[in-house]
C-alpha positions in Angstrom: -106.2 -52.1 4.6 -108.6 -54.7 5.9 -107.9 -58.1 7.1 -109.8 -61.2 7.0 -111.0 -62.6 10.1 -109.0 -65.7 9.5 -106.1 -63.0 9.4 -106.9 -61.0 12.8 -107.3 -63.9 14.8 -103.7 -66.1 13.6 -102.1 -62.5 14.1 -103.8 -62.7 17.9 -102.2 -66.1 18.5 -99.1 -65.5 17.3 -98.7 -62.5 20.0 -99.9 -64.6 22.4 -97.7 -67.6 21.6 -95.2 -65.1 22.1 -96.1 -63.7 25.0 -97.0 -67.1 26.9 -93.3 -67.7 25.6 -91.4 -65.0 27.4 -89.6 -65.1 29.7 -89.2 -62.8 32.6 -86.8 -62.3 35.4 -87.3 -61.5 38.6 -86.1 -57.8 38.3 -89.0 -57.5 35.6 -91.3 -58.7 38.1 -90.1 -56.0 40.7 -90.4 -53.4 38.4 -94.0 -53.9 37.3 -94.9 -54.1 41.4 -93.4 -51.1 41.6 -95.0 -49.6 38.6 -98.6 -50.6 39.6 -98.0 -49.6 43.2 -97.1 -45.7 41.6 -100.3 -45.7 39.4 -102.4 -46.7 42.2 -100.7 -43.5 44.4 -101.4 -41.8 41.4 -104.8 -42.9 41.6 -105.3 -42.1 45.3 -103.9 -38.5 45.1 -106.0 -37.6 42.4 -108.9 -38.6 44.5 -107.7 -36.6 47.3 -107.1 -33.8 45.3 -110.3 -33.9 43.2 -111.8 -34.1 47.1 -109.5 -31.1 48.0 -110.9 -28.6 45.2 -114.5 -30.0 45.8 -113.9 -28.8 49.6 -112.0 -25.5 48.8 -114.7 -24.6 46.3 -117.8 -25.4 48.5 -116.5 -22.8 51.1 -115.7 -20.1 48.4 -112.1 -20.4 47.3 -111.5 -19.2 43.7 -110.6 -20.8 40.9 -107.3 -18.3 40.8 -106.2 -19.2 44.2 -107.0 -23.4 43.4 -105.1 -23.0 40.1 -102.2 -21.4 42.0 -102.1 -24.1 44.8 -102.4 -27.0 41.5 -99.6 -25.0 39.5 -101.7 -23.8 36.9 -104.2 -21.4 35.6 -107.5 -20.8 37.8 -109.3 -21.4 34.2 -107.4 -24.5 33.6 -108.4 -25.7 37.5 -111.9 -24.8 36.5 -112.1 -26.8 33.5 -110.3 -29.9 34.8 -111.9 -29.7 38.3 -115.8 -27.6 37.6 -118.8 -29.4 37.1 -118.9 -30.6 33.4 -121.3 -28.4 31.4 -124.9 -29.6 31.0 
């Protein structure tokens, strides 16, 4: 259903009234530290790996052996890891 402008943009300041309004504790605080610092090692090993496959596949590994190594197919290391097609 659409909405108005006018509609869109009181529905954007009521979530942020509400969210300027809440409170959080310090637990909440650690927990979100925690959370970015796992995506960011998330982030880094996927580099490395991407990095890893890039390596393997420049001195002739096959995908079969690379998908073994990921635990999964050799196709399914191929299409997450190969060169997108042109």
């Amino acid at each position: 259903m659409p909405r108005t402008l006018a509609e869109i943009l009181e529905h954007a300041d009521s979530l942020a009234a509400r969210f300027e309004t809440q409170e959080f504790e310090m637990r909440d605080a650690v927990h979100l530290r925690n959370l970015i610092a796992a995506v960011e090692n998330r982030a880094s090993a996927e580099a490395s790996i991407d990095a890893a496959v890039r390596a393997a596949r420049e001195d002739g590994i096959p995908w079969g052996l690379i998908g073994s190594v990921l635990g999964t197919s050799g196709e399914a290391a191929r299409q997450r890891y190969g060169k997108p097609a042109a």
